[in-house]
C-alpha positions as CSV (number, residue, x, y, z in Angstrom):
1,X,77.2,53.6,85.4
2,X,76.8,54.1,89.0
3,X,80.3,54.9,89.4
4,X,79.9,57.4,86.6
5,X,77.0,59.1,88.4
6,X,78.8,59.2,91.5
7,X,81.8,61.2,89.9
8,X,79.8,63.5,88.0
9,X,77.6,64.2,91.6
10,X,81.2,64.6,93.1
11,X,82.4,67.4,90.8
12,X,78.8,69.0,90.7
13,X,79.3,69.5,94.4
14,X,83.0,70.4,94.2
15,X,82.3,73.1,91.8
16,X,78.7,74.2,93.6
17,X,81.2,74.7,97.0
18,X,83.9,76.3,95.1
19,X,81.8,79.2,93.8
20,X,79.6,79.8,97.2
21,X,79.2,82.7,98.5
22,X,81.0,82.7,102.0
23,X,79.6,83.2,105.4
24,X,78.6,86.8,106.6
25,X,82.0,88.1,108.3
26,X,81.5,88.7,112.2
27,X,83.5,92.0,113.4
28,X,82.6,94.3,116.9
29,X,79.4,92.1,117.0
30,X,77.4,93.0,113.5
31,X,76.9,90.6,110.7
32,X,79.0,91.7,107.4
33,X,77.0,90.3,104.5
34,X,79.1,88.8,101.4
35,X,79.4,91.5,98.4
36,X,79.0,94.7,101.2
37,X,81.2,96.8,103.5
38,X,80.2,97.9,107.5
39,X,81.8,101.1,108.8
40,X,82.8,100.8,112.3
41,X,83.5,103.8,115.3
42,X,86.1,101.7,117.8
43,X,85.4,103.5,121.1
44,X,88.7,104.0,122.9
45,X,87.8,104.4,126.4
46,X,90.1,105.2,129.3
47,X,89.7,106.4,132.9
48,X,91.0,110.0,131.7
49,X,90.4,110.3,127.9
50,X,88.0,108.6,125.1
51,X,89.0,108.7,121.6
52,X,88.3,105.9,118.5
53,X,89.1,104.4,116.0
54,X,87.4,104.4,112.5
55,X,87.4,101.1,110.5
56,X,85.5,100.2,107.5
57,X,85.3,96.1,106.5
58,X,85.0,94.9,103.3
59,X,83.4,91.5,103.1
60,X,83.8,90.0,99.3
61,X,81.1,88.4,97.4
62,X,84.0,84.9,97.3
63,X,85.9,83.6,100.2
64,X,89.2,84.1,100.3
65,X,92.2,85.4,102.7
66,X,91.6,88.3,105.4
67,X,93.4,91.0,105.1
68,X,94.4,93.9,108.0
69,X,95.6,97.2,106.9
70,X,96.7,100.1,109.2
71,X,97.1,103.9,108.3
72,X,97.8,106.7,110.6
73,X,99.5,105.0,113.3
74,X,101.3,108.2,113.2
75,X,98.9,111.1,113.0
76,X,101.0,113.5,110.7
77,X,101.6,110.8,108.0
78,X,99.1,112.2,105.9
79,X,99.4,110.0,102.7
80,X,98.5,106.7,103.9
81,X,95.9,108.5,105.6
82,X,94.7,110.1,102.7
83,X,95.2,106.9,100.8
84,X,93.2,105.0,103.4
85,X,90.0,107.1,102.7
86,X,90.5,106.5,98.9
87,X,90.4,103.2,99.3
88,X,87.3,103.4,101.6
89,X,85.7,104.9,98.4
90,X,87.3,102.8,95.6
91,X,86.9,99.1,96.9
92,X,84.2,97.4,95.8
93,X,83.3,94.2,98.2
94,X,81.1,93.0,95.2
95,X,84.9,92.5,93.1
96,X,86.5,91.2,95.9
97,X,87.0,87.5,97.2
98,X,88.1,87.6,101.2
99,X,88.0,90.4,103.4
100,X,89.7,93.6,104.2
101,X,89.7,95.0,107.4
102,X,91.3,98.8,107.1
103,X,92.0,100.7,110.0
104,X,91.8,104.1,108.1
105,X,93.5,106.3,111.0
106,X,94.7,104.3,114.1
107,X,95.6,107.5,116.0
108,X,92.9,109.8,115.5
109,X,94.1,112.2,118.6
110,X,97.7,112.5,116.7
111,X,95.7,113.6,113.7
112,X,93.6,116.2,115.0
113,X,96.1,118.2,117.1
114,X,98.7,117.7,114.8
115,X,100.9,116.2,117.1
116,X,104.0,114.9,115.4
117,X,104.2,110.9,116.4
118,X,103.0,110.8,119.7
119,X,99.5,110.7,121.0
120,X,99.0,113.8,122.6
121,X,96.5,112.0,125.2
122,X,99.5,110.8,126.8
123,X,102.7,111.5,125.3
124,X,103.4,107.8,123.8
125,X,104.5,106.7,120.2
126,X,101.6,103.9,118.8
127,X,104.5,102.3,117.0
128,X,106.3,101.7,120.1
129,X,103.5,99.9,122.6
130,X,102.7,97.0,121.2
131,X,100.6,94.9,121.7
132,X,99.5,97.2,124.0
133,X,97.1,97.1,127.3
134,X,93.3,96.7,127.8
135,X,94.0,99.0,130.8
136,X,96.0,101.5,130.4
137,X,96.5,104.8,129.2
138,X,94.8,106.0,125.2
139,X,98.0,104.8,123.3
140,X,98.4,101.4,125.1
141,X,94.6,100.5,124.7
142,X,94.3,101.2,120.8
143,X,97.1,99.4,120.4
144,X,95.7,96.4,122.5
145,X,92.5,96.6,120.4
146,X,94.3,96.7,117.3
147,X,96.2,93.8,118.4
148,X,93.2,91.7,119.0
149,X,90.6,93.2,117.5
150,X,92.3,93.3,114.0
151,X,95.7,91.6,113.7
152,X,94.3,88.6,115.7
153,X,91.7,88.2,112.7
154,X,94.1,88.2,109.8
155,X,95.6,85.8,107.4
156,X,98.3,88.6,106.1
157,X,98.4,92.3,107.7
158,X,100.0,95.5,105.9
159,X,101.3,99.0,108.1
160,X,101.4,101.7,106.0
161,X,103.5,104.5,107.4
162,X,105.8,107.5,105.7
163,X,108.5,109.7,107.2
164,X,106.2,112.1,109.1
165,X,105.9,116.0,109.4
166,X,109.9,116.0,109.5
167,X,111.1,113.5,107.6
168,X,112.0,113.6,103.9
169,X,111.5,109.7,102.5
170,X,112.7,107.6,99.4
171,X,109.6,105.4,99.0
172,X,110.2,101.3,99.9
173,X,108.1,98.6,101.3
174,X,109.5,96.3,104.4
175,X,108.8,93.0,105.8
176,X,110.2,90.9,109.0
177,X,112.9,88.3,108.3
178,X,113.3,85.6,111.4
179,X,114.9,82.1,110.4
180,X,112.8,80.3,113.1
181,X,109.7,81.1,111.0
182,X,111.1,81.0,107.1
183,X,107.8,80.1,106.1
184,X,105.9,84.0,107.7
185,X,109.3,85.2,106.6
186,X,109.0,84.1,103.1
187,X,105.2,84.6,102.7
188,X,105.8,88.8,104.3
189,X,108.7,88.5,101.5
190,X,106.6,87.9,98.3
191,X,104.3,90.4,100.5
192,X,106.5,93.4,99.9
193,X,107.4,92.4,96.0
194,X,104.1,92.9,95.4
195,X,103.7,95.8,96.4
196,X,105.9,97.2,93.5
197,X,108.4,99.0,95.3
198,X,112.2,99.0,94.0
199,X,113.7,99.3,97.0
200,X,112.3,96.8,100.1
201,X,113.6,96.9,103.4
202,X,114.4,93.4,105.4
203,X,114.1,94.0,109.7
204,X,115.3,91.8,111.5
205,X,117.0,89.1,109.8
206,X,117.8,87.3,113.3
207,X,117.2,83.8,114.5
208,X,114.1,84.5,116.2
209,X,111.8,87.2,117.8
210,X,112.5,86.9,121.5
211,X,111.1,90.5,122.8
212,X,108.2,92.7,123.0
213,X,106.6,93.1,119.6
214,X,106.7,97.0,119.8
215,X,106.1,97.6,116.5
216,X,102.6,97.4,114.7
217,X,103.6,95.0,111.7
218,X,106.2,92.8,114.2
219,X,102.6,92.1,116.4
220,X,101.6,90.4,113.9
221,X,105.1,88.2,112.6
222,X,104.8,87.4,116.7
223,X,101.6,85.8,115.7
224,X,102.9,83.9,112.9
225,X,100.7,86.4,110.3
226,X,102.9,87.3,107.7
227,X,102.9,91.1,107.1
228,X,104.5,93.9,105.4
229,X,105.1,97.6,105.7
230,X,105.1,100.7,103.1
231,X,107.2,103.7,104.1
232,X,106.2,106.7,101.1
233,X,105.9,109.8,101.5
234,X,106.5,112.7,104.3
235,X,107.7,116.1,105.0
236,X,103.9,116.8,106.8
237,X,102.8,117.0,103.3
238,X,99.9,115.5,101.2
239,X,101.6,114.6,98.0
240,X,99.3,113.3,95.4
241,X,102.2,111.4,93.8
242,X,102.7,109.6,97.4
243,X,99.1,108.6,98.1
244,X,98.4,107.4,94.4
245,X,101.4,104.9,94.8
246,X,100.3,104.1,98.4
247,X,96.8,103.0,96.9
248,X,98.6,101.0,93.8
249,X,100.8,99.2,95.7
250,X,97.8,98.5,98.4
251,X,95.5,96.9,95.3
252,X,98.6,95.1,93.9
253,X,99.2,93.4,97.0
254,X,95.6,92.6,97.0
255,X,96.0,91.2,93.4
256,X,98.7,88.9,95.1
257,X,96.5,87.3,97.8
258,X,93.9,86.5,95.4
259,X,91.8,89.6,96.7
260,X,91.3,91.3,93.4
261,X,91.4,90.0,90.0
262,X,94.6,90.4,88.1
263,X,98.5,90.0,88.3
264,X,100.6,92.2,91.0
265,X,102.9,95.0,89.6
266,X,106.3,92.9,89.5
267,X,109.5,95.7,89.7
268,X,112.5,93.9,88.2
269,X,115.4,93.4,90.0
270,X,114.4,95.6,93.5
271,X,117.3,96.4,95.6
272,X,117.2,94.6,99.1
273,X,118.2,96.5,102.5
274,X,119.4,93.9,105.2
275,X,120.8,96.3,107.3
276,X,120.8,99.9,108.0
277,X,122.4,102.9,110.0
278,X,121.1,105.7,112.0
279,X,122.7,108.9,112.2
280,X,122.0,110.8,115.0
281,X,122.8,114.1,116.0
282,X,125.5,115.0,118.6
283,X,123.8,118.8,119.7
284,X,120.8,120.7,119.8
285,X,120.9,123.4,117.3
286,X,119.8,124.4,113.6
287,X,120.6,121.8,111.3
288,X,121.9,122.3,107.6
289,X,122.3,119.3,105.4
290,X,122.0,119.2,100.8
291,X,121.5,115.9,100.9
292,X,118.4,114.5,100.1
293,X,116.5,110.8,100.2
294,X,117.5,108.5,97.8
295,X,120.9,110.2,97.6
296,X,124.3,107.7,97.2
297,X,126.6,108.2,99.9
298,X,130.2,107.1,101.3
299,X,131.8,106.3,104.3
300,X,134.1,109.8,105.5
301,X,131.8,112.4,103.6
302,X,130.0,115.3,104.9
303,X,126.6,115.4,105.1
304,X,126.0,118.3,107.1
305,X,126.5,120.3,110.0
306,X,125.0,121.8,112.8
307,X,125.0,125.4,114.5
308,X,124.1,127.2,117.7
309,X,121.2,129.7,117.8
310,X,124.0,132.5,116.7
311,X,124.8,130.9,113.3
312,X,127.8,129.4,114.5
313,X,129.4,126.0,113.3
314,X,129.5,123.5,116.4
315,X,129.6,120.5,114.6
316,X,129.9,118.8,111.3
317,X,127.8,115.5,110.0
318,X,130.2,112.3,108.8
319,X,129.0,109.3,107.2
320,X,129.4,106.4,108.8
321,X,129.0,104.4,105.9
322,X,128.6,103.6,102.1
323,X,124.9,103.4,101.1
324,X,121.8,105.0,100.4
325,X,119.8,107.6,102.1
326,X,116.0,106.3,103.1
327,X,115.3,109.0,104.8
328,X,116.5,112.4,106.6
329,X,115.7,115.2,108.9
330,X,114.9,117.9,106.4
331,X,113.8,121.1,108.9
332,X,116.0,123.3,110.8
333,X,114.9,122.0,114.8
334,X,117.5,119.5,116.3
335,X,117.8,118.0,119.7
336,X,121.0,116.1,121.0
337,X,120.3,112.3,120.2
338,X,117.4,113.0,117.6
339,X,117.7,110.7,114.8
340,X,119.2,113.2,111.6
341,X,120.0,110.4,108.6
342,X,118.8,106.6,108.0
343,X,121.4,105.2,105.6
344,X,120.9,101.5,104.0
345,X,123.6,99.6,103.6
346,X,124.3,98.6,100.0
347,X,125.1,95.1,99.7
């Protein structure tokens, strides 16, 4: 009988433990109760410049996994942006289990002077810096505070990016692949299946990581966090077909860590990118090209060409290989050594 008593007491308090409500969530010093969300103001702070960095947290009313989101790393990539403050709205921390932690615009300064990439505070690319510098110049400090402010406090992490004010984009979602860490790689794998795209992107695929992390999502793979990144949309544009896939594929993943109730949206069969090519342009001119993202393409054709300020030909556009387009410079502008097709191998 007492043994009865003691196994009925023991699944009593398995089950009273299993459906606690977790501990308020600690973030830039304040107290996040369970079931509510906390807006935040980052103050960026420099010996030239001040800028921040606007983050809301989402603390969920079960415990679960924390996860970091980034939008706006690149100020003129308005749909995550504009997906970002959906989300802000939609999520409800009262139907949640875990945390999110969503950086809504990570380069506030890009955003506001419409400054295509860089930050115009000091001329750097965000998504080159990382992990960044607690003193340094505006681009090298958020990055630092995303780094360890953010990334440092996650259990999975998700970069949300598209192809900018001159890039036209076929939609996809990425993760890191490194065969010293097949368990991060595997997890940031199921990662990007969930977020429904068709096509996914692997970087990478090397033995290990041995460099600077550079880029926002690698920062975290350096840590051992498994993350993931969407590339969708572009062309300096706010496409409403863009930002409601961006916030789909954001709440399926969601659905996949155990965040929000429900099944991720599975895509049957999606086509894998190990490898791809960049194209880049051999002079500074106007450039012409039909082609467009997503477009098929083979190794000898021409995909466009390039003249001088007079309208004269100086230089025609060959592929290097057979594949698909991801993405492309769509407007006239060209400089020698800018970056003018992103082909993906097709395996």
């Amino acid at each position: 009988m007492r043994k009865l008593l003691f196994y009925i007491t023991l699944l009593l308090v398995t089950a009273t433990s299993l459906h606690a409500k977790p501990k308020p969530f600690l973030f830039n010093q304040k107290q996040i109760k369970p079931g509510t969300k906390q807006a935040f103001l980052l103050p960026v702070i420099t010996a030239t410049d001040s800028t921040f960095i606007p983050v809301t947290v989402f603390h969920g009313i079960k415990s679960g996994p924390v996860l970091g989101i980034t939008a706006g790393v690149h100020g003129l990539e308005y749909a995550p942006i504009m997906a970002a403050q959906a989300l802000n709205q939609e999520l409800d921390p009262t139907k949640m289990s875990g945390t999110v932690i969503l950086v809504q615009l990570a380069n506030v300064p890009g955003f506001l002077n419409r400054s295509l990439r860089v930050n115009p505070l000091d001329n750097k690319n965000l998504n080159r810096v990382f992990p960044g510098k607690a003193n340094s110049t505006s681009t090298d400090k958020i990055a630092w505070i995303i780094s360890n402010q953010i990334i440092a406090r996650c259990n999975y992490f998700l970069d949300v990016h598209d192809g900018d004010a001159n890039g036209d984009l076929r939609p996809y979602s990425g993760y890191y692949n490194y065969f010293d860490k097949p368990a991060v790689s595997e997890k940031a794998k199921q990662m990007a299946l969930a977020l429904g795209f068709d096509f996914i992107v692997q970087f990478g695929n090397e033995q290990s990581l041995t460099e600077a992390s550079i880029y926002c999502s690698r920062e975290a793979t350096k840590r051992n966090i498994p993350a993931a990144d969407i590339e969708c949309g572009g062309k300096g544009r706010v496409d409403e077909k863009n930002v409601l896939q961006i916030q789909a594929a954001i709440k399926s993943l969601m659905r996949h860590l155990g965040i929000l109730e429900g099944q991720p949206n599975a895509v049957q069969n999606p086509a894998f990118i190990a490898k791809r090519t960049t194209v880049n342009s051999e002079h500074t001119g106007i450039f012409y090209s039909d082609f467009t993202s997503g477009d098929y393409v083979k190794k000898g054709m021409q995909l466009g060409f390039t003249t001088d300020f007079f309208g004269n030909k100086i230089g025609y556009v060959t592929c290097p290989i057979d594949g698909i387009i991801l993405y492309k410079t769509f407007n006239p502008p060209i400089k020698k050594g800018d970056g003018l097709f992103n082909i993906g191998h097709i395996q």
